[in-house]
N, C-alpha and C positions, 0 to 999 in steps of 0.2 A: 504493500500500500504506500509505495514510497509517493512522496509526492501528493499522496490523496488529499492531506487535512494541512489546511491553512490556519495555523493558529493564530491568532489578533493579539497587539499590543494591548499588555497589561495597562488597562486606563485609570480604571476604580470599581471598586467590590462592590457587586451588586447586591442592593438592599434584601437581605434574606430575610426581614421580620417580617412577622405576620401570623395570626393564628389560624391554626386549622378547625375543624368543624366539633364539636364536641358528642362526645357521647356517656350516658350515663353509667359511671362504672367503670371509665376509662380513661386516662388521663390522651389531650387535645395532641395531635403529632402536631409541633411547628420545626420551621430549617432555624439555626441559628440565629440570635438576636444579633449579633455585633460582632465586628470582623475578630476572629481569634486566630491562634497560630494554624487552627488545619486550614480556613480560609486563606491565610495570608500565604501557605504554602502552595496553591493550587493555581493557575490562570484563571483568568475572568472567564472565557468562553474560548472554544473551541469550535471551526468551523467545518461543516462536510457539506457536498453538492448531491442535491438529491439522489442523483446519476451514480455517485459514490456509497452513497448510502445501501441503496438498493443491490450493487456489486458482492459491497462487501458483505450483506447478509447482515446489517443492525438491524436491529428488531427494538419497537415502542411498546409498550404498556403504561396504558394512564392508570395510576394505582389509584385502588379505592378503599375505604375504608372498614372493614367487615369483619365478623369473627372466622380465623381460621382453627377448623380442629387439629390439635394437638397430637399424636400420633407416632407410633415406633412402630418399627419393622421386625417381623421374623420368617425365621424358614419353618416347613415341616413335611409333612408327607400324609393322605389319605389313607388310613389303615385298618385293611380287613377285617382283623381281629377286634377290633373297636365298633363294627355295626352290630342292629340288635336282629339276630335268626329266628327261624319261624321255623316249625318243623310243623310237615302236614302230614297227617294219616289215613290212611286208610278208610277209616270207616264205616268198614264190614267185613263180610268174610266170604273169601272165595277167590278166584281165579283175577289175576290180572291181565284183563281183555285188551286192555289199547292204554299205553305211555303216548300226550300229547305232548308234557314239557320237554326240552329237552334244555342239558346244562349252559346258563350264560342267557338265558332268555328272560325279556322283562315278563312281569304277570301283572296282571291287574282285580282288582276286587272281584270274587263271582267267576273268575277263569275255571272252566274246565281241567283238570290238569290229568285225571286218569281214569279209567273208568275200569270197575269191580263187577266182574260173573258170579254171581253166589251159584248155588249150588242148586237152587228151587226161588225165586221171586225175582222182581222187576232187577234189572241194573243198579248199581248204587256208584255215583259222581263224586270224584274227590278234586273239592274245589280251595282256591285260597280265600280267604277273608282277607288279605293284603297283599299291598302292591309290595312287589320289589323284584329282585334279579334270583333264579334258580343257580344255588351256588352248590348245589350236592343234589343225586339221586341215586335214592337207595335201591330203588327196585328195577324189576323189568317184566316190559309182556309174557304173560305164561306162570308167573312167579303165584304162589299160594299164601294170600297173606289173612289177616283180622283186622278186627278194629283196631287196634292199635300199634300197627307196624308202619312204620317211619318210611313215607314215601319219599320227598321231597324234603330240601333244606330252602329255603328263601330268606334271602338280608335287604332289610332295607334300606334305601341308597338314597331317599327325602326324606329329612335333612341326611347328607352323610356325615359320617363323623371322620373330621382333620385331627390328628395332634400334631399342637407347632413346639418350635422349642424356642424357649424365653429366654434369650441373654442374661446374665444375672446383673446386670446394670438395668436392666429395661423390667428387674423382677416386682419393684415397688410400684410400677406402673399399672399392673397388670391386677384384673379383677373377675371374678364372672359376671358374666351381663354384658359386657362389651361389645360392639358391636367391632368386627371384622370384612376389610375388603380384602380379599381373594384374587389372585391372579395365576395361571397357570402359564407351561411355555407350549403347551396345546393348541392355548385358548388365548393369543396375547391379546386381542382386542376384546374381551369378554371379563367381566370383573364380577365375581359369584358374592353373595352373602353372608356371613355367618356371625355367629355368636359365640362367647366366652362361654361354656358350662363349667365347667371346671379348670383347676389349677392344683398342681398337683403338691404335697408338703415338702417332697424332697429333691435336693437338687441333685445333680449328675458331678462326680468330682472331678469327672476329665473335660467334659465338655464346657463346665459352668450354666449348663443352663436348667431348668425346669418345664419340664413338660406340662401343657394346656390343651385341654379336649374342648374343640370348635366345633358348634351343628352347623354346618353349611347347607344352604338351600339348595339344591337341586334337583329341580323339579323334572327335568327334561332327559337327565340321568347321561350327562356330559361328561360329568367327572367321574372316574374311573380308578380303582382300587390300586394304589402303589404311587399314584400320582404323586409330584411333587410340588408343595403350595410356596408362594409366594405371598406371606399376608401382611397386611398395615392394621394395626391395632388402634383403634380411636380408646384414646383415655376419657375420654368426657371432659376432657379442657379444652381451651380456646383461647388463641391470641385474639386480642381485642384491639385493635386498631391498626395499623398499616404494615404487610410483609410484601416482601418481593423474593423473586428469585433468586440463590445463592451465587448465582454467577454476574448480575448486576452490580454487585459491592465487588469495589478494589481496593485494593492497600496501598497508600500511600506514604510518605515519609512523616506524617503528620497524624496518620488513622485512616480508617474505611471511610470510601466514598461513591457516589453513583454519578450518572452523569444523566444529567435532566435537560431534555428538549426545550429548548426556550423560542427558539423560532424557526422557521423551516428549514432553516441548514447550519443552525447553530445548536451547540450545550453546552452547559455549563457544570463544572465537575461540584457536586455539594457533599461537603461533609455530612454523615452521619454517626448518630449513635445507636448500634447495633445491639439486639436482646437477646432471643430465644432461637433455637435454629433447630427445626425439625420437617425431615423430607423433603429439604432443596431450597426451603421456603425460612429467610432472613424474618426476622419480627424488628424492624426499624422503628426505634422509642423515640428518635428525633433528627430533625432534616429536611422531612419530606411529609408533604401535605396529601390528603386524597384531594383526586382529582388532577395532581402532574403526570408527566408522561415520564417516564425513567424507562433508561435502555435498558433491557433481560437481556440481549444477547449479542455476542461479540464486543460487549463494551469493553474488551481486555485489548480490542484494535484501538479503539478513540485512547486508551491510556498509553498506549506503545507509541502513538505515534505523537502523543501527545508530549512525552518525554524526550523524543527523539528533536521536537521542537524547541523543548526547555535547553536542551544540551547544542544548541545551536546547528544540528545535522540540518539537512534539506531533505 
């Protein structure tokens, strides 16, 4: 990008006071009252041509004021042995005439699954009372069984049940009840649902982490036995008032700062005071007002070449 940005003689520091919008329960974002050293250390503005802009891939976002939920990440896997099985029987006694299910097949409420020759009366129908996946068969056509011999095994797969593993840093966060977004490498554009049930009392000495059993929703039966999840854990907090993306903030010799749109081929680099940082997303406690535009992306170009100006290069 050599060449792209034309930085402008330092004239005078533009007036950053001003207060932002208020909300109850939150203290107001404003940019600095009066020049301090991270201002004094930054240019007045920095200029790009729209043409340049567009090149190099800057990206605007006018930030707004809102509550972001709070949230950590873990890994786990969907495990077998953690759904609840059904075992169906028989029902009567006599000959097994005809196996409809066969293994790995979904059922549903009232399914046929086999049907029983007694020995003298009508047929007798061995049906499921619930939906889910045939994950065992015990029997076969011809076999002689009663009432009470174990045809079928069925597990149900809505909600299924995840266990993720908890970081032991992220252990104090974690609760049941929580709600969970879900992500598979299946499914990338697909985000499932789920819930915290449980948490388990003990932690693992090698790994550091603690195991958490998620009912995920899965209605459509997508998700699949061994999977590998992907989850974001909402804590039930929330940043109250202004975040931006991690990559927006830069470091300068003075502190973290962004660089704010001021006119159509100008910005202006503003210092901030940076808070909480969870999943990509800065919690900015001062600086920046809702409603400015601050660059989320490639602003590590405007500050490259921005220095390369400070240092008198062309």
């Amino acid at each position: 990008m050599k060449n792209l940005i034309n930085l402008l003689t330092v004239t005078a520091l533009l007036g950053l006071s001003g207060c932002g919008e208020k909300t109850p329960g939150a203290a107001a974002e404003k940019p600095p009252a009066e020049a301090t050293e991270a201002t004094a250390a930054l240019p007045d503005r920095v200029e790009v041509s729209a043409e340049a802009q567009k090149e190099s891939g800057i990206k605007i976002e006018v930030v707004r004021r809102g509550s972001v939920p709070e949230t950590f990440q873990a890994m786990g896997r969907v495990m077998q042995d953690a759904q609840k099985p059904h075992h169906i029987m028989a029902g009567g006694t006599g000959r097994l005439e005809t196996v409809s299910a066969v293994l790995g097949q979904t059922v549903n409420p009232g399914e046929v699954l086999a049907v029983i020759k007694p020995t003298a009366g009508a047929s007798v129908n061995a049906t499921t009372p619930h939906k889910g996946i045939v994950t065992a068969v015990h029997a076969s056509e011809g076999d002689q069984v009663n009432e009470m011999t174990f045809l079928f095994t069925l597990t149900e797969v809505d909600p299924l049940w995840g266990v993720l593993d908890i970081p032991e840093r992220s252990l104090s966060s974690v609760k049941t009840g929580q709600k969970v977004d879900i992500k598979t490498a299946a499914y990338p554009g697909e985000t499932f649902k789920g819930t915290v049930a449980f948490v388990s009392p003990e932690i693992d000495n090698v790994s550091r982490t603690v195991k958490a059993r998620v009912a995920i929703e899965n209605p459509s039966g997508q998700l699949k036995f061994g999977m590998f999840l992907d989850a974001t854990v909402r804590t039930g907090a929330y940043f109250q008032g202004v975040a931006v993306p991690a990559g927006a903030v830069q470091n300068g010799p003075a502190g973290p700062f962004v660089f704010i749109k001021s006119g159509k081929t100008e910005f202006t680099p503003r210092p901030v005071e940076i808070g909480r940082e969870k999943d990509g997303l800065l919690e900015v406690k001062n600086g920046v007002r809702a409603g400015e535009s601050v660059v989320i992306i490639n602003a590590y170009l405007l500050k490259s070449e921005m220095m390369k100006s400070q240092m008198g290069e062309d």
